[in-house]
N, C-alpha and C positions, 0 to 999 in steps of 0.2 A: 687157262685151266680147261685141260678136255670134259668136252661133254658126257654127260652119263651112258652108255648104251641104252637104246630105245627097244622095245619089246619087238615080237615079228607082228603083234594088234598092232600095236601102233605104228608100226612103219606103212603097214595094209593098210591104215586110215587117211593116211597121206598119200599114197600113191594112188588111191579111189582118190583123192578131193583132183590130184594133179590133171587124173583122166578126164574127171569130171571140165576142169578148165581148159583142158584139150581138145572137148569136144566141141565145146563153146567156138573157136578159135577154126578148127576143120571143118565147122557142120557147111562154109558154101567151097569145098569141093576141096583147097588146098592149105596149106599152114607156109607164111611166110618168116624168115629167120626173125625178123624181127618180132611175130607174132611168140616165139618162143622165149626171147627174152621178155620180153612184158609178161606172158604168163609166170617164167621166174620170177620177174622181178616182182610182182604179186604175189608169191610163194613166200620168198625170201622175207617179206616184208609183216609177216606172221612171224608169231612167237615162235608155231609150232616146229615153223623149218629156220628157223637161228640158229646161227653155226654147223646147219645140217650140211651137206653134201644134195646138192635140188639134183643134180645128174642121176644120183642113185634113185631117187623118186622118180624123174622122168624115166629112167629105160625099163622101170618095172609099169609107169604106166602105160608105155609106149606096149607092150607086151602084151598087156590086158584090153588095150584097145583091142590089139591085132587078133586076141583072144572070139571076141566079138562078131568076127567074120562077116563084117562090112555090115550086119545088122544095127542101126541105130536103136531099135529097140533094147537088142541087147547090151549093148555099150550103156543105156543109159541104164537097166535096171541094176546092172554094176554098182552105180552109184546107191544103193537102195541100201548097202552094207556099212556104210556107214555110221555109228550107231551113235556117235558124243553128239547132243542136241547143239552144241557151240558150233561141235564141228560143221557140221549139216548147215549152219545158218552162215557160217566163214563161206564154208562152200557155194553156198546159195548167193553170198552177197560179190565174190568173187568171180562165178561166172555173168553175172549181170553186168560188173563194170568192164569186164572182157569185152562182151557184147558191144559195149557203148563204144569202149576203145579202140577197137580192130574196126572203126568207122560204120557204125550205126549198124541197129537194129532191124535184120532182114524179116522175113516172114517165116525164111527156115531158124532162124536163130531163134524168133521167138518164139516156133511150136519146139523147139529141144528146150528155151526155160523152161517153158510151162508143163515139159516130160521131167526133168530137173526138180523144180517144182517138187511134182508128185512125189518122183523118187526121194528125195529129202524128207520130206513129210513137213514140208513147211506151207502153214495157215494163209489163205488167202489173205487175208488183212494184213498182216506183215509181211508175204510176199508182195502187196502191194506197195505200202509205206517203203519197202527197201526198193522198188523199181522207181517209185515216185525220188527217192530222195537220189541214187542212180542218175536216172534222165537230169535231174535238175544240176546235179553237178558237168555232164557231159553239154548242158544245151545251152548255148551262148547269149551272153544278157543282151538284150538291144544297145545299141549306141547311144 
């Protein structure tokens, strides 16, 4: 059964959350293929891109990066458009485990959450609780 056609808000909502995992994944200098499928497969694995086309979402966020013109500022306040509070906290919770997954937690990585962060408009204490819950799934139990 095809899908419904999605409005052009919502397609823009998606392709800001993409950027947003994008940036996560580039902020230390390059994006490796594999970095591209895991941000997919992270996409993929949300309601909102089931049965979507992720390609259509990546070359429109690919775009809005480039839009950005190598400012990280700008790139991130991109992200600030997002308006669905679910959506913002998917977002939020998705470039955290990016972070974890593309092999830990740099010091550029964690000043672009904590811009992230802002841009979302997500509450320190739940930023916390989802960075705490985050780490503890990426950090390996002792033997």
């Amino acid at each position: 059964m095809p899908l419904p056609a999605e409005s052009a808000e919502a397609t823009q909502q998606k392709v800001i959350m993409v950027h947003a995992m994008m940036l996560v994944c580039f902020i230390d200098g390059h994006v490796a293929s594999q970095q591209l499928a895991l941000i997919e497969s992270y996409a993929k694995g949300l309601p909102e891109f089931h049965g979507r086309d992720f390609q259509q979402y990546y070359q429109a966020a690919k775009a809005k990066a480039t839009e950005a013109r190598g400012s990280l500022d700008l790139a991130i306040s991109a992200v600030e458009s997002i308006e669905s509070g679910q959506l913002r906290h998917k977002t939020f919770h998705c470039c955290l485990e990016l972070a974890h997954a593309t092999g830990g937690v740099t010091a550029k990585a964690e000043s672009l959450l904590a811009g992230l962060q802002h841009a979302l408009r997500i509450d320190s204490e739940l930023a916390s609780t989802m960075a705490d819950i985050v780490t503890a799934k990426f950090t390996q139990a002792p033997s």
